[in-house]
C-alpha positions as CSV (number, residue, x, y, z in Angstrom):
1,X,-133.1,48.3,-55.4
2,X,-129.3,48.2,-56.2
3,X,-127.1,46.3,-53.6
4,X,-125.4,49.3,-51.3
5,X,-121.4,49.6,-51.2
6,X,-119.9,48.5,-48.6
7,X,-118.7,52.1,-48.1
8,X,-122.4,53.1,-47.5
9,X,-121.7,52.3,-44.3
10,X,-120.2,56.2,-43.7
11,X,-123.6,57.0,-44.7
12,X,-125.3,55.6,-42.0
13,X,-123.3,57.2,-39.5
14,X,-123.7,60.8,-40.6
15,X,-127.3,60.6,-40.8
16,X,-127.0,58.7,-37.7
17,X,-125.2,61.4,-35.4
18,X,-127.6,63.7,-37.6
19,X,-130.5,61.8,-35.8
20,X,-128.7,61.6,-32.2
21,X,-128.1,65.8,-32.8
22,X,-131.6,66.2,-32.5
23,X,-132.2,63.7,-30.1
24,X,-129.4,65.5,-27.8
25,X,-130.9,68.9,-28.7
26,X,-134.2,67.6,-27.1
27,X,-132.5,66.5,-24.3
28,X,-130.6,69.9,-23.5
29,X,-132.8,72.3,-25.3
30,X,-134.0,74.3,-22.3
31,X,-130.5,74.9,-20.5
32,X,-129.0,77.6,-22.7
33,X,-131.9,78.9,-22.5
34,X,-132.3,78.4,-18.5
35,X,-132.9,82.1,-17.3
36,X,-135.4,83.7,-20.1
37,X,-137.5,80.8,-19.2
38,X,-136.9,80.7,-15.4
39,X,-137.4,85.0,-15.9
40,X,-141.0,84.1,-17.7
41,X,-142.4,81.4,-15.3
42,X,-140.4,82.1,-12.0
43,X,-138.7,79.1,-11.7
44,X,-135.8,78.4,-9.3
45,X,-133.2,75.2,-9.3
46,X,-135.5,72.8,-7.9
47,X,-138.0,73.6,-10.9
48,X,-135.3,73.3,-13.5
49,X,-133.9,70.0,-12.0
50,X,-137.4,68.9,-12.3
51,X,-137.7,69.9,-16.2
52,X,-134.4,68.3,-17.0
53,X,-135.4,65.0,-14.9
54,X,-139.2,64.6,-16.6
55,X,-137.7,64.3,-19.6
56,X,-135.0,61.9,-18.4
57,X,-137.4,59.7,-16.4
58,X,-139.7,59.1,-19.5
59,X,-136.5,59.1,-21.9
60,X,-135.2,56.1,-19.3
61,X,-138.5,54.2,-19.5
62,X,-138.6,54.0,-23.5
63,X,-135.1,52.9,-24.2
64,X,-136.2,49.6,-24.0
65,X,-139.7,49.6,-26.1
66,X,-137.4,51.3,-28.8
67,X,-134.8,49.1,-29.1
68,X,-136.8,46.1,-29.1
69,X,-138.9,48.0,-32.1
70,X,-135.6,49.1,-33.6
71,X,-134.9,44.8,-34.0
72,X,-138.2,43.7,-34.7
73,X,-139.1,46.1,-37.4
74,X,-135.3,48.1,-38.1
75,X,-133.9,50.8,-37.3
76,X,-134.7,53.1,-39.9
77,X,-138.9,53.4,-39.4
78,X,-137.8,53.4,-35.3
79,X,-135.5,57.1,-36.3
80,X,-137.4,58.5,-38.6
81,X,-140.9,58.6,-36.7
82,X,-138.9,59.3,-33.8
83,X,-137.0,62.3,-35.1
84,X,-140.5,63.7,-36.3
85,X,-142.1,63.4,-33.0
86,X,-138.9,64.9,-31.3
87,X,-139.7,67.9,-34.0
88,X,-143.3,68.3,-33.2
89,X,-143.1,67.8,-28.8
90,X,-140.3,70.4,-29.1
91,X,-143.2,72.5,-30.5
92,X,-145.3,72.2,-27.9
93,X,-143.0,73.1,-25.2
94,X,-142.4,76.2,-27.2
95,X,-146.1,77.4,-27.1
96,X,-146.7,76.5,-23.2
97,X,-147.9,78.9,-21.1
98,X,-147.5,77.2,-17.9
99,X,-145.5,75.2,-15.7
100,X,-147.6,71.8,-15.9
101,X,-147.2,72.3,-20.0
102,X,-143.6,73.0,-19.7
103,X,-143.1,69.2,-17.8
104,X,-145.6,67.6,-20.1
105,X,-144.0,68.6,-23.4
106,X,-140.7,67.2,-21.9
107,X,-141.6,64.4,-20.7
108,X,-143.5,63.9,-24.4
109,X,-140.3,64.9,-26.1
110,X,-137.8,62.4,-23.7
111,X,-140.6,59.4,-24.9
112,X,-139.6,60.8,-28.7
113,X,-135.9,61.3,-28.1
114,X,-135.3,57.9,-26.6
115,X,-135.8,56.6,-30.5
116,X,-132.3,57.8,-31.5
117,X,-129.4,56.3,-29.1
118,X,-130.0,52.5,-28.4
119,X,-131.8,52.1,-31.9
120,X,-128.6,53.4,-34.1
121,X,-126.2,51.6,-31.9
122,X,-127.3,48.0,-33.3
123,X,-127.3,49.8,-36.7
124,X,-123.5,51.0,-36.3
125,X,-123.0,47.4,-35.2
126,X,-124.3,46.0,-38.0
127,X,-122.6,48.5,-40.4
128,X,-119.5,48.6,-39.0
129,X,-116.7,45.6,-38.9
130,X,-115.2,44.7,-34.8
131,X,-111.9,46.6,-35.5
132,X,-114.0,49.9,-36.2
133,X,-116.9,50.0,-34.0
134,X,-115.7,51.6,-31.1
135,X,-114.4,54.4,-33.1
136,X,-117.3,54.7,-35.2
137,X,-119.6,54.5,-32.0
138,X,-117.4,57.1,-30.2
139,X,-117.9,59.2,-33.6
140,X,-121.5,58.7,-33.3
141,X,-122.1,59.4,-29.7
142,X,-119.1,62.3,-29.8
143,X,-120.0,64.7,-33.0
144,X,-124.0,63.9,-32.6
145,X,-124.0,64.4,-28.9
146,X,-121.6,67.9,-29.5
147,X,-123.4,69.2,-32.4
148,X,-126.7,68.9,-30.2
149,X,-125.5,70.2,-26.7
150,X,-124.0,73.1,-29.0
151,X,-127.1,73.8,-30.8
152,X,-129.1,74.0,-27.4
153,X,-126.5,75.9,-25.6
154,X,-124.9,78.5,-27.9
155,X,-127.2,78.3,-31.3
156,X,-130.6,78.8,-29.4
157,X,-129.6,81.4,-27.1
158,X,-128.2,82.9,-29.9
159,X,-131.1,83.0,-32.1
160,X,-133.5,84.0,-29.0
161,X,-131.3,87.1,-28.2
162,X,-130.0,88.2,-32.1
163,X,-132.6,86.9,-34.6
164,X,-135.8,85.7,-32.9
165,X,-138.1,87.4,-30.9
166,X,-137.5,85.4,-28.1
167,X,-136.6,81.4,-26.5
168,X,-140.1,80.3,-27.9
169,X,-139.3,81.6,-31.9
170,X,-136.2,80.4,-31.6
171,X,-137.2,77.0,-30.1
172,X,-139.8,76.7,-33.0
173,X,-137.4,77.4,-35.6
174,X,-135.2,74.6,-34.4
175,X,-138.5,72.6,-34.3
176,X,-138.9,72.7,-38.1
177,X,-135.5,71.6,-38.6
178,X,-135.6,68.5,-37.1
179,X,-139.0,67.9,-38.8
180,X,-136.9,67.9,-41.6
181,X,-134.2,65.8,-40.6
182,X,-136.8,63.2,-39.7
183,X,-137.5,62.9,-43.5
184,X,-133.5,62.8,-44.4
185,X,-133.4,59.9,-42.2
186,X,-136.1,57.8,-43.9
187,X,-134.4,58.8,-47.1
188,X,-130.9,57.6,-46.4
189,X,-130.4,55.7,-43.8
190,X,-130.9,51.8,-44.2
191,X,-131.4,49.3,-40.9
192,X,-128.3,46.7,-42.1
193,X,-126.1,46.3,-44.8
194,X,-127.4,44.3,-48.0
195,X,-127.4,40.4,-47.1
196,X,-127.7,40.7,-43.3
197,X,-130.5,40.4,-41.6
198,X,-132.4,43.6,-40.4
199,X,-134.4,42.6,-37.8
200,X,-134.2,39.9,-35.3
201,X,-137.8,37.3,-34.1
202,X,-136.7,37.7,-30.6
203,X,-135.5,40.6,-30.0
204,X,-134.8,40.3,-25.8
205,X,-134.6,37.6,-23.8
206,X,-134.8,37.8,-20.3
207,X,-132.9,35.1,-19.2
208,X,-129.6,37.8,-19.8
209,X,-130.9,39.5,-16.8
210,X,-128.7,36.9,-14.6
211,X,-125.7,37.3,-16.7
212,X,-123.3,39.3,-13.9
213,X,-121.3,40.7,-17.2
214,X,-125.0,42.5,-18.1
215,X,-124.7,44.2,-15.1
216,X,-121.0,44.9,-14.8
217,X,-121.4,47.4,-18.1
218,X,-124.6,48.6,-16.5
219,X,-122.7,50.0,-13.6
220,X,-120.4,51.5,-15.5
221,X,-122.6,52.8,-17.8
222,X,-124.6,54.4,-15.0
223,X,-121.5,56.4,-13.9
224,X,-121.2,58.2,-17.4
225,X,-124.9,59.1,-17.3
226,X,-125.1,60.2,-13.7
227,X,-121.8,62.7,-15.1
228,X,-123.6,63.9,-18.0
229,X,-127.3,64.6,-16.6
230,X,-125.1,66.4,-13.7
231,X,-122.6,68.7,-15.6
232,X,-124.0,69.5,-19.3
233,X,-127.1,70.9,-18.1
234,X,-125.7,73.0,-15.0
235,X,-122.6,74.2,-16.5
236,X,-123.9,77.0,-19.0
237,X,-125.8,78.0,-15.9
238,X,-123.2,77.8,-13.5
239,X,-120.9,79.9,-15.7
240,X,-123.9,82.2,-16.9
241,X,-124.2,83.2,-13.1
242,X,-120.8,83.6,-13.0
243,X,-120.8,86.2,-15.4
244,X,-123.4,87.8,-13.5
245,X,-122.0,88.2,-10.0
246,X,-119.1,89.8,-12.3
247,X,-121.9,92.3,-13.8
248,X,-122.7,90.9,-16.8
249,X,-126.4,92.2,-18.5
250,X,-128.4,89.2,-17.9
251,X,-128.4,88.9,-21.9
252,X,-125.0,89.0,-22.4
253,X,-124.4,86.4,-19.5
254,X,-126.6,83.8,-21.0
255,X,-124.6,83.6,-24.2
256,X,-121.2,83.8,-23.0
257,X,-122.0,81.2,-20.6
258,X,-123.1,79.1,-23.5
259,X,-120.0,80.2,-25.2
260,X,-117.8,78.8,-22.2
261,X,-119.6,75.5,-22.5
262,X,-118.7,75.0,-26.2
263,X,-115.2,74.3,-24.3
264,X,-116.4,70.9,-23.2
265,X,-118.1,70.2,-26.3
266,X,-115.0,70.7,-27.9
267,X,-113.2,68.3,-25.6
268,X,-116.3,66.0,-26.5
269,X,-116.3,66.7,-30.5
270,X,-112.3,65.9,-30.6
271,X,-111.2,63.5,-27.3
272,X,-114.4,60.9,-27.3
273,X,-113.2,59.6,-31.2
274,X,-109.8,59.4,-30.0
275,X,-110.9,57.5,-27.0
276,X,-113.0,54.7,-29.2
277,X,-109.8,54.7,-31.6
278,X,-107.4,53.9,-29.3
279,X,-110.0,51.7,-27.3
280,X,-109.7,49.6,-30.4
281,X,-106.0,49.6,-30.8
282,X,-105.3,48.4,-27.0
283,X,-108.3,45.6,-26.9
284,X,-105.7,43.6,-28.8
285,X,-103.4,44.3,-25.9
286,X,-105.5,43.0,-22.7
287,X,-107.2,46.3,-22.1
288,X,-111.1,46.1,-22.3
289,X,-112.9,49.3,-22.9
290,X,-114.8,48.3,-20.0
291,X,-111.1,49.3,-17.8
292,X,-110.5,51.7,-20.2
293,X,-114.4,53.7,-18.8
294,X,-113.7,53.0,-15.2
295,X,-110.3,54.9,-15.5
296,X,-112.2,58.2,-17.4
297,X,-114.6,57.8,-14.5
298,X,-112.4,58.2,-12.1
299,X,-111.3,61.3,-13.8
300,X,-114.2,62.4,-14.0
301,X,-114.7,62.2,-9.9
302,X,-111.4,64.4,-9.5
303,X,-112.6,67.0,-12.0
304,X,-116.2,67.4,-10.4
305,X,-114.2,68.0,-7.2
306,X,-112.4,71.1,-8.6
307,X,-114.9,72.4,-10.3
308,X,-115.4,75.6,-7.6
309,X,-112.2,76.8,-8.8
310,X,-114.4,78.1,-11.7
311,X,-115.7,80.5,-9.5
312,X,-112.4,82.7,-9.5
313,X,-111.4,82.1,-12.5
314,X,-113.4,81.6,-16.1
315,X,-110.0,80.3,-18.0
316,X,-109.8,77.5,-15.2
317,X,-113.1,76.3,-15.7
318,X,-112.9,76.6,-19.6
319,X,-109.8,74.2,-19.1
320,X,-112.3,71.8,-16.5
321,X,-114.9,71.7,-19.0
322,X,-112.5,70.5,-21.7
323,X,-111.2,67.4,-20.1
324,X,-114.8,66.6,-18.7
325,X,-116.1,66.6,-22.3
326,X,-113.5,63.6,-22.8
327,X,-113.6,61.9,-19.7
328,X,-117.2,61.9,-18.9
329,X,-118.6,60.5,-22.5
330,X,-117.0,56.9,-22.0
331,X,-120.2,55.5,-22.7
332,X,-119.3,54.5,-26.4
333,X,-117.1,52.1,-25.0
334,X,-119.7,50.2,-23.1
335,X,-122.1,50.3,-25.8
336,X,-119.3,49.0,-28.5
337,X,-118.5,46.2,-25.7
338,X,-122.5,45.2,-25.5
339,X,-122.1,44.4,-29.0
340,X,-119.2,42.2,-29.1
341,X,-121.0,40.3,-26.0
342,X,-124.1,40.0,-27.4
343,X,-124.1,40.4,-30.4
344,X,-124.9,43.1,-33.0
345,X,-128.3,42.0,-34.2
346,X,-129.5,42.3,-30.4
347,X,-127.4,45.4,-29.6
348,X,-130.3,47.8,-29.7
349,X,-132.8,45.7,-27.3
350,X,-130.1,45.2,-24.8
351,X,-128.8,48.9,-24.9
352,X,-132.7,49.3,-24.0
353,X,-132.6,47.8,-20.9
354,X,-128.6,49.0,-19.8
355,X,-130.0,52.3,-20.8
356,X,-133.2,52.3,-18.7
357,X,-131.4,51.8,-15.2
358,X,-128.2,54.1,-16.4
359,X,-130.9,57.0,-17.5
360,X,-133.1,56.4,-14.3
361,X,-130.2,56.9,-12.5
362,X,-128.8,59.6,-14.3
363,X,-132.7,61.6,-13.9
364,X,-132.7,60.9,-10.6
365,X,-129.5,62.3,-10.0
366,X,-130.3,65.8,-11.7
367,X,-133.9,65.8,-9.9
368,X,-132.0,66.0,-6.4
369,X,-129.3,68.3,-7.5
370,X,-131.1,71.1,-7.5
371,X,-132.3,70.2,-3.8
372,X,-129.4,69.3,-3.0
373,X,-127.0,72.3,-3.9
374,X,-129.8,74.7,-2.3
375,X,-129.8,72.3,0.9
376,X,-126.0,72.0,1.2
377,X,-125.3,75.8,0.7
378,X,-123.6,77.4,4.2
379,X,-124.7,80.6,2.7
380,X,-128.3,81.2,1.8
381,X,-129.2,83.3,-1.3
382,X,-125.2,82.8,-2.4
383,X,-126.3,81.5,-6.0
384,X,-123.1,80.2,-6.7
385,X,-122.5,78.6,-3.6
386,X,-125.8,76.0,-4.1
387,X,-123.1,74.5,-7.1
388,X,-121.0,72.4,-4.4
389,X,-123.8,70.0,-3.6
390,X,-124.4,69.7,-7.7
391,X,-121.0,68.8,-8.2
392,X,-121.6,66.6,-5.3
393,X,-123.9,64.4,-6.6
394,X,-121.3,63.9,-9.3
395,X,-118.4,63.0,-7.5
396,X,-120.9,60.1,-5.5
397,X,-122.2,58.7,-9.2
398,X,-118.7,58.5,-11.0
399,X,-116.9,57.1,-8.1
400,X,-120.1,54.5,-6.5
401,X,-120.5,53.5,-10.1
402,X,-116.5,53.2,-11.2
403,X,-116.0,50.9,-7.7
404,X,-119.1,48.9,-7.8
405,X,-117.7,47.7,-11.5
406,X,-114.4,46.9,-10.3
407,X,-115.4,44.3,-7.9
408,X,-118.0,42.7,-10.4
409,X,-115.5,43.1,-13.1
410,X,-113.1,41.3,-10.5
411,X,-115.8,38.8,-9.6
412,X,-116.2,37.8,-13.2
413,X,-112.8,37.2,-13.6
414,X,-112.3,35.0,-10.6
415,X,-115.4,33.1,-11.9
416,X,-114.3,32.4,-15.0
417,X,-110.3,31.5,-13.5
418,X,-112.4,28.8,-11.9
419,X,-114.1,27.5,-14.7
420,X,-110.9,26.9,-16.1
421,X,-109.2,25.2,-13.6
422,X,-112.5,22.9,-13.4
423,X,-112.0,22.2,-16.7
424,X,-108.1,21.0,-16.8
């Protein structure tokens, strides 16, 4: 086989947010569809937390057998049979019939899903010189991440209501797409760049589990994934029941509150490459993308807090949505700072294990929002009321998780001050 250009690079990352599209649309695939499946198996917020949270739970626990995979054997077998199983789990949740099938196939499909992420992050890193990589991992996470929250929350609907027969045909049809893009994958993508090594003898090594810096991005990772398991899967519901306590046709309110949540996609699609572009401008500076995720947490905090204000108003919580799609998808920064710590040829098996605390945390922050929002309410049966302990749980998550890095961050400073001073 010819030697690849080094411009092949460009390659790899469109077939690589290809493969994180689908692995996002796995992820969110049942909230724009939220109320025709809650109207066929009578499911209320506590059930749908518990959906969105099987798959997370079992996404969480194979982050890190995938990325260890992904750098003993390369990336590109670890995408490609987990793109096709992501196809064929998203399948079986189409054609279940009960409850019990409806968790199993998403806990099936979060296993399958987890292949994407962690595994094309050490093949970015790879691909991609230091000066680019955190805009081409912003890039990656941004379009790939948008393109799949969009398919699940406006595409789907959209097909179930207008050209299906319903969320199962339409589910089904997306199924068979991704079974295809499995096969683009194998074709095109490639797991490092001619003359690099591919794969790594040792994937993980334990010992890093004492490094404090390990933990520091941990922590701040967490905050980003406790944001995005709380807001991207509530919001199309949140503004769907909106539309209904206006008087909305139950139809209608599922795809225009779909269409409202293409607003923080959009804020997603165009603010989270700009972030990982100037993240790599001001690193030269003495600004570490680690600093540069704390402050979009803290955003993120204030904008969970004012999120009721979409109650009386639709524009106001377009305009919310926006900024939250920039300030809560910082996680491309701590993934691009992973890399230049450890190094690209262990990215993926070390992303495993960041990711399987930050998604543990993140599924068990959606599992208890439901409970939560239903247990906090001051006025039973007020649907839209039960959001204020949802947005709760966000506020807690982005602000525990944007403090608790600032004093390790802090701590690893003052440790290395003193290493210096040791040494003069």
């Amino acid at each position: 086989m010819p030697a690849l250009p080094v411009a092949y690079r460009w390659v790899i990352l469109i077939f690589g947010m290809l493969a994180y599209t689908t692995s996002y649309f796995a992820r969110s695939n049942y909230t724009g569809i939220a109320k025709f499946v809650t109207a066929d198996f009578g499911l209320d917020k506590g059930a749908l937390g518990l959906l969105g949270s099987s798959f997370l739970y079992a996404y969480a626990l194979a982050q890190l057998p995938w990325g260890v995979a992904s750098d003993r054997w390369g990336s590109r077998k670890a995408v490609g049979v987990g793109v096709f199983l992501t196809g064929v789990t998203l399948w079986g949740f189409a054609t279940s019939t009960s409850f019990n099938q409806l968790v199993f196939w998403r806990v099936t499909n979060g296993i399958a899903a987890a292949s994407v992420y962690v595994v094309m992050a050490g093949a970015l890193a790879r691909w991609f010189a230091p000066k680019e990589r955190g805009f081409c991992q912003s890039v990656f996470a941004g379009v790939g991440g948008s393109a799949g929250e969009g398919t699940a929350n406006l595409i789907l609907p959209w097909l179930a209501v207008y050209i299906a027969s319903g969320w199962r045909q339409s589910t089904e049809i997306v199924a068979a797409i991704i079974v295809a893009a499995a096969f683009a994958c194998v074709v095109f993508l490639r797991s490092a760049p001619p003359g690099q090594p591919a794969t790594e003898r040792k994937p993980f090594d334990w010992a890093i589990v004492k490094d404090v810096q390990l933990w520091a991005f941990t922590l701040v990772y967490c905050g980003s994934i406790i944001s995005l398991r709380i807001l991207p899967p509530w919001l199309p519901v949140y503004a769907a029941d909106i539309y209904l306590s206006k008087g909305m046709p139950l139809g209608k309110a599922v795809v225009a509150g779909g269409a409202l949540s293409t607003l923080y996609l959009l804020g997603r699609l165009v603010g989270v490459p700009v972030v990982g572009f100037i993240s790599d401008r001001v690193l030269v500076r003495g600004i570490s993308r680690s600093s540069l995720a704390i402050g979009l947490l803290l955003l993120s905090a204030a904008l969970f807090q004012i999120m009721p204000l979409g109650i009386r108003s639709t524009a106001v919580l377009g305009v919310i949505a926006f900024l939250m799609g920039i300030s809560i998808n910082s996680y491309p920064l701590v993934t691009t700072a992973v890399s230049e710590t450890f190094g690209s040829q262990r990215t993926s098996s070390v992303m495993g294990f960041l990711n399987t605390f930050a998604q543990l945390s993140g599924a068990t922050a959606l599992l208890i929002s439901g409970y939560l929002g239903i247990a906090l309410s001051s006025v039973p049966g007020n649907t839209l009321e039960e959001y204020r302990g949802i947005w709760l749980v966000g506020i807690i998550g982005c602000v525990g998780a944007a403090a608790t890095g600032i004093l390790l961050s802090r701590a690893i400073s003052l440790r290395q001050r003193a290493v210096q001073q040791s040494s003069m």
